[in-house]
N, C-alpha and C positions, 0 to 999 in steps of 0.2 A: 392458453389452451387447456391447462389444467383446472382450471375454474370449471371451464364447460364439462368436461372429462367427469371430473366429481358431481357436478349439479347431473348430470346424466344416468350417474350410477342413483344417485336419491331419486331422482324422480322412476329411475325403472322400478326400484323399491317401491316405495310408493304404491305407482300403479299395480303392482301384482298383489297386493296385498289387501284381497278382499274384504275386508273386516272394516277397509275404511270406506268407499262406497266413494258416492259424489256428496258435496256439499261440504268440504274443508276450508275451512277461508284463510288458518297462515297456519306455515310450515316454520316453527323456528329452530334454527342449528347454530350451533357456537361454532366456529372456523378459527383455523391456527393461520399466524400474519401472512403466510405465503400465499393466501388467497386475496383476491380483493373482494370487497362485499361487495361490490356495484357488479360487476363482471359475473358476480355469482347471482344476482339477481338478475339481470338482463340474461343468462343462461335459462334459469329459472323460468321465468317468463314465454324466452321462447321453446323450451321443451315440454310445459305443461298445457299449451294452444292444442285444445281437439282432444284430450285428454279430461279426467273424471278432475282434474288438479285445477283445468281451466280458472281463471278470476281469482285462487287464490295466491297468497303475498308470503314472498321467503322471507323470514326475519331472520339478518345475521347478527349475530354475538360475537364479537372479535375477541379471542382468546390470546391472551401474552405469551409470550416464549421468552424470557429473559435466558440470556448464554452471558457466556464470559470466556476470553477467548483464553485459550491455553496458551499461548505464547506471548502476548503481550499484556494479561491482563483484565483489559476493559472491559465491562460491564456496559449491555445493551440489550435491549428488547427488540427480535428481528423485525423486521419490515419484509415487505417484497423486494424492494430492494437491495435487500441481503443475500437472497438467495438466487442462484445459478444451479439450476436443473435439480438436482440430488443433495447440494451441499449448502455450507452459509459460508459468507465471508466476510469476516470482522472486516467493520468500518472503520476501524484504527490501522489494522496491518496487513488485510487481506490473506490470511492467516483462514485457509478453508477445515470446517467440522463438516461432519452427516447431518442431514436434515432429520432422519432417525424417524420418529411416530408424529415429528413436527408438522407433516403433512397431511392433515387430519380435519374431517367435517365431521360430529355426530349429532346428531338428531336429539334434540332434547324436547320438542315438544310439540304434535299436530292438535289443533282446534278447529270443532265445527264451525259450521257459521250459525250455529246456535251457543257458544261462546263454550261448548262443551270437549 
């Protein structure tokens, strides 16, 4: 549900922001692993239907989070399966940190459909 939540907040973005008009053909954002990029797309999708965003394509960039847990050690790069609501939980010892700014979409980059 936090996919949606996020894809909801970019698209109100987005849309208020006069200066881009109609005719964008992709939105592309780097996303931290606690996102899934399909869920962010399928979001995408249905929140931009009837909107000036209509037909255009979210491209995600998946962004690494490498941690290490303070208690056991191990070195991993999170997954969504790492994570439970606000925290991570090492895959070695279940050993919970903060999710901290690891929860994070930004926007790197809209083009027209004039490739501009």
């Amino acid at each position: 549900m936090h996919d949606y939540h996020a894809v909801c907040a970019l698209v109100a973005r987005l849309t208020r922001d006069p200066s881009l008009g109609a005719g964008i053909a992709e939105v592309r954002v780097r996303a931290s692993p606690v996102f899934s990029p399909e869920a962010l797309r399928q979001a995408y999708e249905m929140l931009t239907d009837d909107t000036p965003l209509s037909g255009s394509r979210l491209l995600v960039e998946e962004l690494a989070d490498p941690r290490e847990c303070t208690l056991c050690g191990a070195a991993w790069a999170v997954s969504p399966d790492d994570v439970a609501g606000h925290l991570v939980l090492c895959p070695s010892c279940g050993t919970l940190s903060p999710l901290g700014a690891g929860a994070a979409i930004e926007l790197l980059e809209i083009r027209g459909s004039s490739g501009a």
